[in-house]
C-alpha positions in Angstrom: 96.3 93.3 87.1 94.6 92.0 89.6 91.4 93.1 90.9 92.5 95.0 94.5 95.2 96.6 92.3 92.5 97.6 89.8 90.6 99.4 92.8 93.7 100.8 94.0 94.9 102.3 90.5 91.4 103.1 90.0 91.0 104.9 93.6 94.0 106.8 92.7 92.9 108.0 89.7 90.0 109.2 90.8 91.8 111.2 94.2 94.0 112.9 91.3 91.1 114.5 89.2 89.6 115.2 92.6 92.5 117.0 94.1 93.2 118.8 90.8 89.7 120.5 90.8 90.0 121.1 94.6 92.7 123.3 94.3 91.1 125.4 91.1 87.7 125.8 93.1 90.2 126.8 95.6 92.2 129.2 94.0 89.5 131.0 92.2 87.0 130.8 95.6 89.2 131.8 97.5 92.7 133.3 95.4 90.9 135.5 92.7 88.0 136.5 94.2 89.2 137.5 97.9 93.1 137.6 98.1 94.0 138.8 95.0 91.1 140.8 94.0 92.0 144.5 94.5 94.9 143.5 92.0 92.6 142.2 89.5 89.9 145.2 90.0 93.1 147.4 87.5 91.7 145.0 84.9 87.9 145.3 83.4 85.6 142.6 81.7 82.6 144.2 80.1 83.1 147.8 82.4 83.1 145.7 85.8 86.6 145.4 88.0 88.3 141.6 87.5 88.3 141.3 90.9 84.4 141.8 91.1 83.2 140.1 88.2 85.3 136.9 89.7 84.3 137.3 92.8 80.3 137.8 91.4 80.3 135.5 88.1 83.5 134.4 87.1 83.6 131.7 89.5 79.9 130.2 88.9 80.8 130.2 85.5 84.6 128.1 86.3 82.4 126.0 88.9 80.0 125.0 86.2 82.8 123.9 83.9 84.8 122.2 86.6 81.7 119.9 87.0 81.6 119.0 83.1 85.1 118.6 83.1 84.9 116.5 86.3 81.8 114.4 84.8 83.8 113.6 81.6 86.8 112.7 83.0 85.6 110.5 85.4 83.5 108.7 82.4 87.2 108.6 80.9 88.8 106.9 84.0 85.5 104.7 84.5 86.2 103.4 80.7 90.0 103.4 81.4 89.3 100.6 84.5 86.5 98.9 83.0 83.4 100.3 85.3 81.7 102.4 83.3 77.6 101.5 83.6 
């Protein structure tokens, strides 16, 4: 493999694990903590409404693993194309 197609594959990679945790911040952001929330608020977590406790804590706490996940993944696709530090 050359090294522009090395880049490229490694661009790509990157734009996948990117776009995948995009669209979770999204749906939890925006899905279950505004739009569907007064379906999840039937359900409780530790006596607070779904809907609430996503809305209030549930999405620091998926934000906060998103961002391990996101830095051990990209260590994975640095090792994978050879740019790791």
């Amino acid at each position: 493999m050359t090294t522009e197609e090395n880049a490229k594959a490694y661009w790509s990679a990157t734009l996948r694990l990117l776009t995948g945790i995009l669209i979770v911040w999204a749906v939890v952001a925006y899905g279950l903590a505004i739009v569907f929330a007064p379906a999840l608020n039937n359900f409780h977590l530790g006596g607070y409404p779904l809907g609430f406790w996503f809305g209030q804590q549930g999405s620091i706490y998926i934000f906060i693993g998103l961002i391990f996940f996101y830095a051990k993944k990209m260590g994975d696709i640095d090792r994978k194309f050879n740019v790791e530090e």
